[in-house]
C-alpha positions, 0 to 999 in steps of 0.5 A, spaced: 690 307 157 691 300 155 690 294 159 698 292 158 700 297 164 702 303 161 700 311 163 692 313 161 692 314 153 694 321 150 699 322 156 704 327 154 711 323 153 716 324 148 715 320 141 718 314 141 723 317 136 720 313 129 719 319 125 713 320 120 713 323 113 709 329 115 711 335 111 710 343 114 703 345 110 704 349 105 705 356 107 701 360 101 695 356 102 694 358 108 695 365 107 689 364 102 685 361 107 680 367 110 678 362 116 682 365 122 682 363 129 677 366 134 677 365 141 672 367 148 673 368 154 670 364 158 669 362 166 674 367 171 675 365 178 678 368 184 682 365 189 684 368 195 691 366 200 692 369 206 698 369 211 697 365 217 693 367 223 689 373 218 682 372 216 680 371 209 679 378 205 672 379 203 672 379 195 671 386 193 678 387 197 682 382 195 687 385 191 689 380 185 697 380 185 697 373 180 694 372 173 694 364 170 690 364 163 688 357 160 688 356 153 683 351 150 682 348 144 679 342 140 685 341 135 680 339 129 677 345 130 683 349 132 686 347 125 680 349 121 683 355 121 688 353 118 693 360 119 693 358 126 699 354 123 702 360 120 705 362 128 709 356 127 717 355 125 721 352 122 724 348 129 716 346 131 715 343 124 722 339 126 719 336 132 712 336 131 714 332 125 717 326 129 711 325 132 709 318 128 701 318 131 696 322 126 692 324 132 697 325 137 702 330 132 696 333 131 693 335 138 701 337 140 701 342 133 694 345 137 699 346 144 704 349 140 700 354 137 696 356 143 702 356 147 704 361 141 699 365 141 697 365 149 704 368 150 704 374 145 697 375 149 700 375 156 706 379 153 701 384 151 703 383 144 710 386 144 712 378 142 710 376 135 707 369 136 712 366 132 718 369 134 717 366 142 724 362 142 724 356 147 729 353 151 730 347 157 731 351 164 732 346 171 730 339 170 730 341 163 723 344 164 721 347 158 721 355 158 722 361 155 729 363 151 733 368 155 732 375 151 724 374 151 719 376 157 719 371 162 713 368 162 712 361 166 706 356 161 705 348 161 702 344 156 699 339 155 694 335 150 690 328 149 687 326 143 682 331 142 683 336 146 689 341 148 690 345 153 696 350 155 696 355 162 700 362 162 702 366 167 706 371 168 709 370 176 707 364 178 710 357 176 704 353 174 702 346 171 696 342 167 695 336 165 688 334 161 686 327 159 678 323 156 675 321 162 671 316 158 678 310 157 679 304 159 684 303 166 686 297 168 687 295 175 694 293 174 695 301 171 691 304 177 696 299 182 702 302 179 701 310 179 697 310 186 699 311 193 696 305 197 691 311 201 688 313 194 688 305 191 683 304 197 680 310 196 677 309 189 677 302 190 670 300 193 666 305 187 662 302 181 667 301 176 666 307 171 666 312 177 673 307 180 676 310 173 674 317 173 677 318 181 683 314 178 683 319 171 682 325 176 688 323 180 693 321 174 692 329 172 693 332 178 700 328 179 702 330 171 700 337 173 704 337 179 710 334 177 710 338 171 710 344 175 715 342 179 720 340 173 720 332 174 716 329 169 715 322 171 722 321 175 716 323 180 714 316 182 706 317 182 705 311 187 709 316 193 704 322 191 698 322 195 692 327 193 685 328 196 680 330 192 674 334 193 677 339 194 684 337 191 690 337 195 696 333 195 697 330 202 703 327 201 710 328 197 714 324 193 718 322 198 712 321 204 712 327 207 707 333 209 707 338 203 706 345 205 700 349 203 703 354 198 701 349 192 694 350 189 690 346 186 684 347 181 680 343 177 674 341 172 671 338 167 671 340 159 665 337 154 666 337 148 661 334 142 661 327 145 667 327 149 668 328 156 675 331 159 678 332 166 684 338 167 687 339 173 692 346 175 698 346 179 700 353 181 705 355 187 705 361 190 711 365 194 711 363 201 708 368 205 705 372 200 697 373 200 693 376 196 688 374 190 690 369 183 685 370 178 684 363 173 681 365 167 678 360 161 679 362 154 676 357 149 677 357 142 670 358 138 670 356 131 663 357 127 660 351 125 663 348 132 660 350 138 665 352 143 667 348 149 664 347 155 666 348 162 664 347 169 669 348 175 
């Protein structure tokens, strides 16, 4: 994030439409390339809903009606693997390819191969991970292409790390960004609902910045899942934290309790960064969500590290 009042570096907006020279890799190459991507499980966590006025079920008798898996990368590492980059197509290498900044072109190539490959997983397999098409759905959401299995997913990535959600049933949103930035105060007024600016503003600097940046990806979580982008004005939104919850809506009033929020902190090597979830569950509907972690696990580099 810089000084000058813009949103937190690495935020995942369209490219400012200057195209870099970048070619699509050699494709022989990669196919030479015995390195292939492997990938682990990691944490899993249950969380259960009930309808109002029923008691909570216990674990054991919950039964699990919706699956979100999150996808998780270092793009440095991912592209180690270099036959990752076969499961992209012609249109990605397109739209990839006018991203102008290294760092950033290389972070959304991450995103897309682990969008590619998570849904082909979700699909049980009966989708090639290059033959997912894609297309806009309301408000211009990205989504899958008629023809294909209906999957919802979200993608997001900053400069080292990507992450992507998948889930089969429910409509869902992420967002990660580095917790260790520098935020200024004019930034952390133009993006805060006045409650959340009060909140944080009496902590020690560094913790002022990371409740900020634990607040800025809960907002981008949310407005992806709903489909607004930043048309949503991040100052009407207002979560707590601890546990996460969205206190009021873009236009100041109460939201109703079928969106869950998830979130945690990723380390990876040196670096530490803060994913927030969106999910939203049908209305009257209980039952039980499993969230899982899968991390991408790369010989020489150790896998990331999650905490919820």
């Amino acid at each position: 994030m810089s000084a000058s009042g813009s949103a937190p570096a690495g935020s995942d907006k369209p490219p400012d439409g200057n195209e870099a020279a970048t070619e699509r890799p050699d494709r022989s190459i990669e196919r030479r390339s015995s390195s292939r991507p492997s990938f682990v499980e990691g944490w899993r966590k249950d969380l259960v809903r009930t309808l109002a006025g029923t008691p909570p079920p216990t674990a054991p008798t919950a039964a699990i009606t919706d699956r979100i898996v999150i996808w998780m990368a270092n793009p440095e590492a991912l592209m180690r693997a270099r036959s990752s980059l076969d499961v992209l197509t012609d249109d990605d290498w397109l739209s990839l390819n006018r991203i102008q900044d290294p760092s950033s072109r290389r972070s959304a190539i991450a995103g897309r191969v682990l969008l590619r490959i998570g849904l082909s997983r979700a699909s049980d397999r009966k989708v090639a991970p290059s033959d997912w098409k894609f297309a806009s759905a309301a408000n211009d959401k990205p989504a899958v292409a008629e023809g294909l299995p209906k999957i919802n997913f979200s993608v997001s990535h900053t400069d080292g790390f990507a992450v992507v959600a998948i889930s089969p049933t429910l409509d869902l949103g992420i967002d990660v960004e580095c917790v260790d930035q520098d935020v200024s105060q004019n930034v952390i007024a133009a993006f805060s609902h006045l409650d959340e600016q009060h909140a944080v503003g009496g902590l020690p600097r560094p913790q002022e910045i990371r409740e900020f940046i634990r607040l800025w990806t809960l907002k981008e979580a949310y407005s992806k899942m709903v489909g607004l982008g930043h048309a949503l004005d991040f100052r009407a939104l207002k979560f707590a934290l601890d546990p996460a919850d969205l206190k009021a809506g873009s236009n100041g009033s109460k939201v109703e309790g079928t969106t869950h929020f998830e979130t945690f902190f990723i380390a990876y090597q040196h670096t530490l960064f803060h994913v927030s979830l969106a999910m939203r569950h049908p209305a009257g509907a209980a039952g039980a969500t499993e969230v899982q972690v899968i991390n991408l696990a790369s010989s020489g580099d150790p896998a990331a590290r999650s905490s919820v």
